[in-house]
Residue, then its C-alpha position, 0 to 999 in steps of 0.5 A: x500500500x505505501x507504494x502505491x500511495x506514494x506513486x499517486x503523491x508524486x504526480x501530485x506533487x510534480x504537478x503542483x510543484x507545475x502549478x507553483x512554477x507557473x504562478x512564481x513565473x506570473x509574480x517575476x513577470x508581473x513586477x518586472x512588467x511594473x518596474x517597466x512601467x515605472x521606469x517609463x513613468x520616472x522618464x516622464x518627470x525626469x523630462x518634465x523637470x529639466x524643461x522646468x529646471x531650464x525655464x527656470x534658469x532662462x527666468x533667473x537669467x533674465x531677471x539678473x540682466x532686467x536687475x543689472x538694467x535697473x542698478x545701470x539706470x538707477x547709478x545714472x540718474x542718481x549720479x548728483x547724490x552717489x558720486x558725493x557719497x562715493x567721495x566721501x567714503x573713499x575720504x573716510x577710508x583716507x582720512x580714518x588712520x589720522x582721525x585714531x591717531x589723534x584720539x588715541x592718546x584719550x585727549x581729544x574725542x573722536x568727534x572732536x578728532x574727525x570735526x579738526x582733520x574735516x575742518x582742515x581739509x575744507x579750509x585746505x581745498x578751499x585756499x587751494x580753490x581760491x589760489x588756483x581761481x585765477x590762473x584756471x580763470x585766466x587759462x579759460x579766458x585765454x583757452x579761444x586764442x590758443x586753440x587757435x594759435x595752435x591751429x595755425x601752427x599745426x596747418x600742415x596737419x589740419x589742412x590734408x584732414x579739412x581736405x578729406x572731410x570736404x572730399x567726403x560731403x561732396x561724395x555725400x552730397x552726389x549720393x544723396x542726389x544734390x542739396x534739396x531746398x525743401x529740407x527742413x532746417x531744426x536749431x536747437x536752443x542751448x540753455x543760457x550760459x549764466x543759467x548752466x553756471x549757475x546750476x553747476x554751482x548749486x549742484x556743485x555745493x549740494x555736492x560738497x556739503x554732502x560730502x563734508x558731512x558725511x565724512x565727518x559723520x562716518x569719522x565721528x561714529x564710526x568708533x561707535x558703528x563698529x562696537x553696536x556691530x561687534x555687539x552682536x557676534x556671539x562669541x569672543x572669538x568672533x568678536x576678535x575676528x571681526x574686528x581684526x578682519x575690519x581693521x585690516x581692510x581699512x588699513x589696506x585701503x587706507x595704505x592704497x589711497x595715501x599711498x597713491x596720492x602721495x606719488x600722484x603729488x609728487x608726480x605733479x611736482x617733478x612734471x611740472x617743474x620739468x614743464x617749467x625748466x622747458x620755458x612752458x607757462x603756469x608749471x604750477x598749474x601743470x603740476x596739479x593737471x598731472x597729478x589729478x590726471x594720474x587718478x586715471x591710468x592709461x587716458x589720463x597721461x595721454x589726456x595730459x600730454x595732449x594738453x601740453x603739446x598744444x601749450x607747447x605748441x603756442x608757447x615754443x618756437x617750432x612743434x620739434x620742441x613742443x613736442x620734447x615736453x609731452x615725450x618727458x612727460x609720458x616717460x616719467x609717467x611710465x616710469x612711475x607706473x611700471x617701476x616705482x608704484x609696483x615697487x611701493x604698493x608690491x604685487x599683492x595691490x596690482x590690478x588687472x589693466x584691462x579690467x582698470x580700462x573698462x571700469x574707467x569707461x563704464x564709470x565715465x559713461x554712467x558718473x562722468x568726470x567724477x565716475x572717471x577720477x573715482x572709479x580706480x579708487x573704488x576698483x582698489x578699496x573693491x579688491x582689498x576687500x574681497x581679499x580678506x572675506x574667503x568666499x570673493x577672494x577670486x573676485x580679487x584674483x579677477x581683479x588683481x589680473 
């Protein structure tokens, strides 16, 4: 009996063991079918998320050039209030090492310390304006007679030029047809010139007293500024870091701009006594042009040499001579910029010359004079500090070129 009991439970057992093979079969190929699925159905977002993800970084693109637009705008129109208040923060920075000198002692207030070094540097430009209005007067009332001695002594180059800007009318002319006399001629009225003076003053001492008070505000507070700022870390050590990390900045822009302002006076003063010694006028007036001049690398030198080849030009007997004076003044002025400030300032305060020349323009564009004499300044007081903050130090690799 047990034989045959177990030759009927085996075809049993073989076939369920079919029956399970077959159901084991259905569930494999049952979530296989449905990782297909799912894998089908994560492509789907995948694709949806990078259209989103790239529309996403075209608006992000977008809004950051509408921002760029709007900051553009905002600095042009603004320019009457931004330029006194770029001014005076690249005095402070100047001006703040003398301020903690003099109240350092505990003699004098910080106050009383900032009100006497403003106090001086106000009557300081002020003698300088005063002493300098009547030759700059002058100069201007002289600068018609000798723009045109100059153009008479420079005929020989003026005359081939006036030639092919006559050549190219006529070309014009016969291109267009002929002079039409049914063409419509529109003038435009300039403002009187007493009403634009009289603007620029205004503006001019708008200008100044923004300045002035707020240099002496950033000197007398900002001792005070600086501990409600220190007040606020958490720890001592971050109390310490913090202040160290402000100290150093303003010390490096201070060096910068001291340093750069002496040798741009001393420059000054060696360009135009050598000017002098070559028989030109007003040397001392030619000395305060190139210093302030040597705010602006590269067009600021050639501005100045093209100012004193046309003085020379009036004032010296032939153009051989006049143009000894502009050949000095570009080789002192290389000198100084690729021998003695590198030598002084060292590698380390070196900016970038291409990145110099389109910040010179885009200021210009935006501030004009004041945007050009500011924007070297600004470019150095930028890369000192990114140098001590870890995550822009290559924002002052980019600059430092």
């Amino acid at each position: 009996m047990s034989p045959s009991i177990s030759s009927r439970e085996k075809p049993l057992d073989d076939s369920q063991k079919q029956a399970d093979d077959d159901v084991g079969s259905e569930l494999d190929s049952e979530p296989k079918s449905d990782n297909i699925q799912t894998a089908a159905d994560d492509c789907l977002p995948e694709s949806g998320l990078s259209e989103k993800l790239t529309k996403h970084s075209h608006g992000r693109v977008s809004l950051a050039i509408l921002a760029t637009l709007a900051i553009v705008h905002a600095l042009y129109f603004a320019r009457s209030i931004l330029i006194p208040i770029a001014l005076a923060i690249v005095l402070f920075f100047l001006l703040a090492p003398v301020v903690r000198f003099l109240s350092k002692p505990k003699l004098i207030s910080e106050s009383i310390a900032a009100a006497a070094v403003v106090l001086v540097l106000s009557l300081t430009i002020t003698f300088a304006g005063t002493f300098l209005a009547d030759p700059v007067s002058d100069w201007l009332a002289d600068a018609p007679e000798t723009f045109r001695k100059a153009e008479q002594k420079l005929r020989f180059i003026i005359d081939p030029v006036d030639k092919i800007d006559k050549a190219s009318e006529r070309v014009s002319d016969i291109a267009a047809g002929g002079k039409r006399d049914d063409v419509v001629k529109v003038s435009v009225q300039q403002p009187p010139v007493t009403s634009y003076l009289l603007s620029s003053t205004v503006n001019f001492l708008a200008g100044a007293t923004i300045t002035v008070v707020l240099v002496y505000l950033l000197l007398a507070m900002g001792h005070r500024t600086l501990n409600s700022v220190v007040e606020l870390m958490p720890t001592l050590k971050d109390k310490r870091g913090f202040v160290t990390m402000i100290r150093n900045v303003e010390q490096g822009i201070s060096r910068y701009l001291l340093t750069i302002t002496t040798i741009n006076i001393v420059l000054g003063i060696v360009v135009g006594t050598v000017l002098g010694l070559l028989g030109l006028p007003d040397p001392f007036l030619l000395g305060i042009m190139v210093a302030t001049l040597n705010f602006i690398p590269f067009v600021g030198a050639f501005v100045g040499a093209s100012v004193t080849f046309l003085i020379g030009v009036v004032y010296l007997q032939t153009p051989v001579e006049a143009i000894i004076g502009p050949l000095i003044y570009l080789g002192i002025n290389t000198l100084e910029g690729n021998v003695i400030t590198p030598m002084i300032l060292g590698r380390s305060l070196k900016l970038n010359p291409a990145l110099v020349f389109i910040c010179i323009i885009f200021w210009g564009w935006v501030w004009g004079i004041g945007g050009i004499l500011l924007s070297v300044p600004l470019i150095g007081m930028i890369k000192i500090s990114c140098d001590h903050f870890k995550f822009l130090q290559p924002v002052a690799r980019l600059l430092s070129g």
